[in-house]
N, C-alpha and C positions, 0 to 999 in steps of 0.2 A: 795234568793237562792244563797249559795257559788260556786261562777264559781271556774274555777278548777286553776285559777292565787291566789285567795283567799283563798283557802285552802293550797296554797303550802305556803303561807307567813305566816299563822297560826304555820304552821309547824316549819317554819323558827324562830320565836320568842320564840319558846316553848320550857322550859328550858330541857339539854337532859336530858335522862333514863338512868341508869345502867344496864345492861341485862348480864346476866349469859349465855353462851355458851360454852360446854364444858367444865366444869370445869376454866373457864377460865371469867374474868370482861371484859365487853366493854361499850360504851357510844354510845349512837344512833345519834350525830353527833360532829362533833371536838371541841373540849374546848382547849383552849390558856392560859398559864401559865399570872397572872400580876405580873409584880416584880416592885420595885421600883426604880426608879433612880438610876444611879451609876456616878460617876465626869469621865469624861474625861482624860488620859494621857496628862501629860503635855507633849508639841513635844518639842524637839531639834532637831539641825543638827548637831551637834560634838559628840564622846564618850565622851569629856571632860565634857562638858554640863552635861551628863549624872552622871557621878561621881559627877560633884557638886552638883546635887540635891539629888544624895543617901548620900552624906556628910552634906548637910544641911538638911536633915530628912526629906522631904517635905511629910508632913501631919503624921510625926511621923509613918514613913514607917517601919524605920531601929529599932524604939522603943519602938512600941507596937506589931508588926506583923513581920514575916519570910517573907523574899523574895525572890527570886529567879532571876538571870539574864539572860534570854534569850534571843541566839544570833539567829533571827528567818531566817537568810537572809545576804549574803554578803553586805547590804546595812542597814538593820533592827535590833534597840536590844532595848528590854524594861524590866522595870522592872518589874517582876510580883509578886504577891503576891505567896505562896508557896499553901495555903491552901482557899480553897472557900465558901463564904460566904453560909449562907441557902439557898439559892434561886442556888445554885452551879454555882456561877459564882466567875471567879479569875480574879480580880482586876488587871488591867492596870496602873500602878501609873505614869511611865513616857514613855516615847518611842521617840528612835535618830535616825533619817533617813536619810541617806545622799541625799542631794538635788539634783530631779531631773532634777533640770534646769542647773547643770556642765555639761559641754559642751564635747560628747564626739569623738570619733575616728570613722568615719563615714566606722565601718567597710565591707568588701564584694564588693565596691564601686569603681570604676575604676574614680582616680580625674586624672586633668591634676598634671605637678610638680607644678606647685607653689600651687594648692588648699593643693594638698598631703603633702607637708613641713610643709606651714601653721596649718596644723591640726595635724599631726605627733607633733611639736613643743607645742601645748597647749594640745595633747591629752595622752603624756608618760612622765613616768619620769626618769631621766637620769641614769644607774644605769650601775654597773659595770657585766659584766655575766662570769663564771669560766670555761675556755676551757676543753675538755678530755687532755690536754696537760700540763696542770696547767696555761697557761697564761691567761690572763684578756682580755675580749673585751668587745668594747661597739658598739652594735649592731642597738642602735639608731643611733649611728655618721654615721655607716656604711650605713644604710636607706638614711638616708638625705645625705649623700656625692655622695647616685646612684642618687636620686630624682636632686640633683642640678645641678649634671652630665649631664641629661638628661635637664633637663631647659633651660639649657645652651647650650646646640646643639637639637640634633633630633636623633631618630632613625633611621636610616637608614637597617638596617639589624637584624632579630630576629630568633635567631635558638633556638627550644623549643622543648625538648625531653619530653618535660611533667614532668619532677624532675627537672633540673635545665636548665636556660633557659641561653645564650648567645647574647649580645647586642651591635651593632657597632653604637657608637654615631659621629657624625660626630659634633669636637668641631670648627673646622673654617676648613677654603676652604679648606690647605694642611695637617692637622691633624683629623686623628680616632683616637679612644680608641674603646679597645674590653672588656665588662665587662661580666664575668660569675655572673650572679646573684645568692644568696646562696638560695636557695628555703625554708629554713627555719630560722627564726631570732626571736631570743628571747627579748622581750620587756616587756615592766614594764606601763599597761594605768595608768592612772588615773580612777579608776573604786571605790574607798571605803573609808572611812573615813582618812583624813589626817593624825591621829595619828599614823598611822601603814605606814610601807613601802611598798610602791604597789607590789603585786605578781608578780615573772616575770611565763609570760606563753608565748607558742610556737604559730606563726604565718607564714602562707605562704605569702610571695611576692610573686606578679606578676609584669608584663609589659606586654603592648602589644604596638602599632602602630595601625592607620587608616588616612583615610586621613584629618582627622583633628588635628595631631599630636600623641603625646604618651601619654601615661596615666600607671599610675601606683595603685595599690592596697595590700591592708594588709586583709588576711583568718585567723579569728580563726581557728586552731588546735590541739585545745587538748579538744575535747568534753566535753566542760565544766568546768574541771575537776577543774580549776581556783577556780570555786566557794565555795570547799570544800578548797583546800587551805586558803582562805582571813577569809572563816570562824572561822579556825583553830590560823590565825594568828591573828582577834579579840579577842578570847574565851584567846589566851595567853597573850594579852595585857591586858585585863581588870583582867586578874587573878590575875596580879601582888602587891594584895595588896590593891586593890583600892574599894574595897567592903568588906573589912570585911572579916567574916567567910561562906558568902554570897554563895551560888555556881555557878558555871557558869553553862550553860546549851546549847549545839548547837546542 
């Protein structure tokens, strides 16, 4: 006699039925597509990488088939095929990802100065930012010259109106300095592929004081917005020529 565990397995094995409802086809339980194999994307970490492989054809990409270059991600770009095979799937031929073991700006994070310099120092890159006045400033020197300020003495006094904040550093026994911090500083991380010039986007400084000395910190400020920039400035570097009639796509 079938117990009622053995009749469900019967069920279970038994190839399904087509059933007509409403005018409409169903199956009496789920069937799963089998496709065959497809190769894997070869990785890189450079765009340059990338170019070399759509130049050396790799697997006769560029010369039997339409590709496409998408930029998926301020970090992500692969080449894909334009059009999909039967089975409707589009081909991955290569894919560049910047590596994410680069080491970055530990930002939100209240460091001492010397963590904060140190990391400032491997975490931006040096670049020049254009005043509303036309002059030139570099807002990283500017960072690091408060951070070293502060290293080099202490806090001692912190007036914070919550926009910009004021800081009396006491540098030796008979000398303060009083420094207005600028509450917003435009910087350049290391955030995306080397070929391209890192995006500058907006950041808040802080300081504060406790009794284990001072500590300073960098806030994203520009909601994101960085990331539709970097994109923009992949989709213009790789357009330059370097694929062909190929198009870019972000």
């Amino acid at each position: 006699m079938l117990t009622p565990e053995g009749i469900q397995k019967v069920i279970d094995i038994a190839a399904p039925t087509e059933i007509d409802y409403l005018s409409r086809k169903y199956t009496s339980k789920a069937v799963h597509l089998l496709t065959p194999p497809m190769a894997n994307p070869v990785p890189v970490s450079t765009l340059q990488g990338l170019v070399d492989l759509y130049a050396g054809d790799l697997d006769q990409m560029k010369t039997k088939h339409e590709v496409l270059i998408h930029v998926t991600s301020p970090t992500t770009v692969a080449i894909v095929a334009k059009d999909a095979d039967e089975w409707g799937r589009y081909r991955v031929y290569a894919i560049a990802e910047y590596p994410k073991a680069v080491q970055q700006f530990p930002y939100g994070q209240f460091l001492d100065p010397e963590r904060f310099i140190i990391a400032a120092h491997i975490g931006f890159q040096r670049v020049k930012i254009e005043n509303d006045d036309g002059t030139m400033a570099q807002d990283l020197d500017y960072v690091l010259r408060i951070a070293s300020s502060i290293s080099a003495g202490e806090i001692r006094d912190n007036i914070d109106d919550g926009i910009t904040q004021t800081v009396t550093v006491k540098q030796s026994v008979a000398l303060k300095a009083n420094e207005t911090l600028k509450p917003i500083v435009n910087l350049a991380p290391y955030r995306t592929f080397s070929e391209i010039d890192q995006v500058v986007s907006r950041f808040i400084f802080r300081a504060h004081a406790d009794a284990e000395g001072a500590e300073l910190a960098l806030f994203e400020a520009d909601g994101g917005r960085w990331r539709l920039a970097v994109t923009k400035a992949i989709a213009d570097w790789l357009a330059s020529g370097k694929f062909g009639d190929s198009p870019i796509v972000q």
